[in-house]
N, C-alpha and C positions, 0 to 999 in steps of 0.2 A: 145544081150547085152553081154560084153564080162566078164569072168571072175570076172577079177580085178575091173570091174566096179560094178558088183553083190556085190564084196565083200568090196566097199567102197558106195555104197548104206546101204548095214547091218548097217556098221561101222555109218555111217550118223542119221541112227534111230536113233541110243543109244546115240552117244554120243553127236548132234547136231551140227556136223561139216560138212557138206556134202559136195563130193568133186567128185559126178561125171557129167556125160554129161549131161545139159538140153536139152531136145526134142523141136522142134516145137512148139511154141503156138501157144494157141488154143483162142478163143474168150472168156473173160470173163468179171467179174464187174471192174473198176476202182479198185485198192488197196488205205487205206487210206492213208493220209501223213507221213511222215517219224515221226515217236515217239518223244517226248523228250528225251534227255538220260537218263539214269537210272543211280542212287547213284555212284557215283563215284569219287577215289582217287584224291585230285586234284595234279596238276602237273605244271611244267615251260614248258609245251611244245610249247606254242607260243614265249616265248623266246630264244627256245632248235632250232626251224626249224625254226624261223623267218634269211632270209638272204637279202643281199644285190642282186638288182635286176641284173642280170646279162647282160651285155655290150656286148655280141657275139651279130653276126648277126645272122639271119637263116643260111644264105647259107654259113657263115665259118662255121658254128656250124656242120649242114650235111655233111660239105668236112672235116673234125675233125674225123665224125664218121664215114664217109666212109675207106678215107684214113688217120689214125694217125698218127701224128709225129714217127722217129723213136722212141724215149725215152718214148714215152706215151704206143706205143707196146708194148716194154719191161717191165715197168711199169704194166704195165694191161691184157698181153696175146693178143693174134690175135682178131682181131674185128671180132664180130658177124655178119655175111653177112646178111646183109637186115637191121642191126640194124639204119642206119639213116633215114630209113623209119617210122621208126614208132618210137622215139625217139625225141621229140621238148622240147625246153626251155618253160616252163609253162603246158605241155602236164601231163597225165598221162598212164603211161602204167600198165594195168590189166594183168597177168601173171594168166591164170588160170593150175594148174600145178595137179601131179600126190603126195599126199602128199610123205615124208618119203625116198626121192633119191637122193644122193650125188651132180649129175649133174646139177637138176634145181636150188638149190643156188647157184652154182658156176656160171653161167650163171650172176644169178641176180649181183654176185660178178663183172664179167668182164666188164658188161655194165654199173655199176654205176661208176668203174673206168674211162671210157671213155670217160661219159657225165661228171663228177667233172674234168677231165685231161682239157676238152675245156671250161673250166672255168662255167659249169653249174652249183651250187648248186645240190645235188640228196636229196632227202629224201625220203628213203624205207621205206616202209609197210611193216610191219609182222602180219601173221595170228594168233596171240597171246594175251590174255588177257591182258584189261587197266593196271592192277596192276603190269606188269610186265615192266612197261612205267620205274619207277627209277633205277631196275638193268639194263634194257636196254644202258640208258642216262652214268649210273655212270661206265659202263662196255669201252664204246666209248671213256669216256674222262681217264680210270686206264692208267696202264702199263702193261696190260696182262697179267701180272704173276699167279698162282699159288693162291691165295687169291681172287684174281678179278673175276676168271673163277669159286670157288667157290660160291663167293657174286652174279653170273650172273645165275647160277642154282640151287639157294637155294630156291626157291617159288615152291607152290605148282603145277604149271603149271609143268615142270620139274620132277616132283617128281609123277606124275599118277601111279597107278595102272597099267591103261592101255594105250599105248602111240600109238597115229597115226597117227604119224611120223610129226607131227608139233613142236617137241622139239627134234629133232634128233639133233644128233653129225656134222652134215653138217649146221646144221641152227647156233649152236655154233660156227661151222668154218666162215661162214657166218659174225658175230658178230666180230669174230676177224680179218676177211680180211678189212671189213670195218675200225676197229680202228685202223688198221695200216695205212690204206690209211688218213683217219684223222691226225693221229699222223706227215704221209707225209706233210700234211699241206691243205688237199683237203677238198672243204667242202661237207661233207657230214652228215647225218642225219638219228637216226632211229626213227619210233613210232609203237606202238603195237595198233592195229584194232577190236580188238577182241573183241565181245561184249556177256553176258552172255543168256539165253535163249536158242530156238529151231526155225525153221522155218522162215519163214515170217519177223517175230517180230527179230532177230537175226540179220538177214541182215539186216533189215534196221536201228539198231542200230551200225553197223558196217560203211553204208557207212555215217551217221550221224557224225560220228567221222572223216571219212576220210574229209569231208567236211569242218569239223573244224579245221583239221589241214592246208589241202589246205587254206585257207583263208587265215592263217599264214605265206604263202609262197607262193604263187600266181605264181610266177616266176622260181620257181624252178621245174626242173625234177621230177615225180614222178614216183617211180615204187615198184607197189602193185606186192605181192604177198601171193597167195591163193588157198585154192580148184577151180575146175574149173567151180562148180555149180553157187559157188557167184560170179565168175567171167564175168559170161554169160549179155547180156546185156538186154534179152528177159525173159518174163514170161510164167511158168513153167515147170514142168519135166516128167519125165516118171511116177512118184510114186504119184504125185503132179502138177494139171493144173492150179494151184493157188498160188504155190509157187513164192514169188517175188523176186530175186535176188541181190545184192549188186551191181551190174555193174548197175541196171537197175533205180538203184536210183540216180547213180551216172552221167548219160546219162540224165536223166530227171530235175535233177539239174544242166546241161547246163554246164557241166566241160566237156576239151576238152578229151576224153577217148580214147584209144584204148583199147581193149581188146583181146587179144591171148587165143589160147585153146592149151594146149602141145598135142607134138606128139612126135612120140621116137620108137625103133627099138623093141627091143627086152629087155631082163635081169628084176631085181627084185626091191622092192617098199617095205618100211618099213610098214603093216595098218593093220588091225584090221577086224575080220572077227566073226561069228559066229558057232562057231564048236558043235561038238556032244553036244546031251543034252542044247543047245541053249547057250552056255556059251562060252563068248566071249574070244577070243583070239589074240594075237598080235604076230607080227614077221614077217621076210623079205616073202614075197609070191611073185609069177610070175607077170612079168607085160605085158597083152598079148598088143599087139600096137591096139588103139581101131579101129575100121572097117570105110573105107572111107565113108564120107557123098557124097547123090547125087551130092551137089555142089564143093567140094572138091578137087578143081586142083591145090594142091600143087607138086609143081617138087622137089623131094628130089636129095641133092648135095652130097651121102656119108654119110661119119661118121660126116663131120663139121655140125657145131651148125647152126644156120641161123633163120631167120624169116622172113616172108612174109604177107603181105595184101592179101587178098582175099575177096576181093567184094562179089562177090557169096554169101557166108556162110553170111553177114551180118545179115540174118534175121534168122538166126540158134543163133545167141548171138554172136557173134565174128566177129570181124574185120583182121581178120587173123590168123595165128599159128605158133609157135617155137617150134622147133626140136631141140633135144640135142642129138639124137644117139641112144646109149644103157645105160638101166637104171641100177645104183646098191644099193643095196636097203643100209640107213644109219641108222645104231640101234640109237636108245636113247641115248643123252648125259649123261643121269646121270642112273646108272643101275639099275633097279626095286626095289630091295634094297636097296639103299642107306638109305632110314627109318630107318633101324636098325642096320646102323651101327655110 
């Protein structure tokens, strides 16, 4: 087990966000059914992501994402190689990611360009509490200014103690590459997944939510993103042979899924660790590139980004894996302090 994984397992305990690799399952009892959800803000997000069903076919929509127009390029950056493989109109892509690194939102950023440019609805997932659902919504539809980007990190989500790296400075960047792409006239959409608890009981209030919003948009791209534990589409992990994961609800609830596990070169990772005297700590730490699985024949291209299916790994939780390079780790948008001033 590698470092980084050790030290986002700790982080996982405490703070009930967990975000490393799930092992092999192993034989166990059926899990019960996904919960009701729990008390919760209500909100217009069936009217926020409800879209118009979209009119591409498959096979323009894949020659879009293969090869894009010149103006959509420019528009949105070079295409992710492999991205029209696992990318469909109605589909949902699972991003199980490395939290707190500049790179993997930027990623989520280029490919929801891609798929809005070919006329697909996207609506992203973020690993962020429900409550944070109206600055999300009211942030997409502002002017970005100076006001707006306060009103988007004024909740206590933003404001932790201790931050691991799911409110970094890259997920804000994130927030506003989208609303500009909005503001271009693209449709696109956010909602926060996030649900409160630990374990078992967390994901499956998580993919409870994602479910509810799918319904809302049936037709539309999805692309979650997340730790790579909830991402996973098998049950359970090294720590836990019981843990049930958010993919694995979301698979069994008969939504069309892919789900990816990151992978990446070398460089650093915003997360949260346990140091001397057991007291927990935050801040950029190494990201070692986790160690190949037996099944594991991904051919790497380089520095470029890409993604790939991988049959093989399916029954490891993943349908494949994206590459971003080299990681650098992205501090906190709003500074530990900001409480007291």
């Amino acid at each position: 087990m590698s470092t980084v994984l050790r030290i986002q397992l700790l982080a996982s305990l405490i703070l009930g966000a967990p975000s490393a690799l799930a092992s092999e399952p192993t034989p166990q009892p059926a899990p019960t059914e996904l919960p009701a959800p729990a008390s919760e803000p209500e909100d217009d997000d069936a009217r926020e992501t409800a879209a118009p069903e979209p009119t591409i076919a498959d096979e323009a929509f894949t020659a879009a994402m293969k090869k894009p127009p010149e103006e959509v390029a420019k528009r949105c950056g070079a295409a992710v190689a492999g991205m029209e493989e696992v990318l469909t109109p109605g589909g949902v892509l699972v991003l199980g990611e490395l939290h707190g690194t500049r790179e993997v939102p930027a990623l989520v950023r280029t490919v929801s360009c891609h798929v809005a440019s070919a006329g697909v609805p996207v609506v992203v997932g973020l690993e962020v509490p429900r409550e944070e659902q109206r600055a999300l919504r009211c942030y997409l539809k502002s002017n970005g200014g100076k006001e707006a980007r306060a009103s988007l990190t004024e909740g206590t989500f933003w404001r932790r103690p201790h931050q691991d790296g799911r409110s970094s400075e890259a997920i804000a960047a994130l927030m506003e590459s989208l609303r500009v792409l909005r503001s271009q006239g693209l449709n696109v959409s956010v909602f926060a997944y996030d649900a409160p608890g630990q374990g078992s009981q967390r994901s499956a209030l998580m993919a409870k939510r994602v479910l509810e919003v799918h319904e809302t948009a049936p037709k539309s791209s999805f692309v979650l993103l997340g730790g790579n534990v909830n991402a996973s589409t098998v049950r359970g992990t090294e720590w836990d042979e019981t843990f049930t994961p958010m993919g694995w609800h979301l698979v069994r609830a008969k939504l069309p899924v892919r789900s990816l596990d990151i992978r990446y070169s070398k460089g650093t990772a915003w997360n949260c660790s346990l140091g001397e005297e057991q007291k927990l700590s935050c801040g950029a730490v190494p990201a070692v590139p986790p160690a190949a699985r037996r099944n594991d024949k991904v051919v790497y291209r380089g520095p470029r980004a890409f993604m790939e299916l991988t049959p093989e790994s399916k029954h490891e939780g993943f349908d494949g894996v994206f590459y971003v390079g080299p990681l650098t780790a992205s501090p906190p948008a709003v500074s530990f302090t900001a409480k007291s001033h």
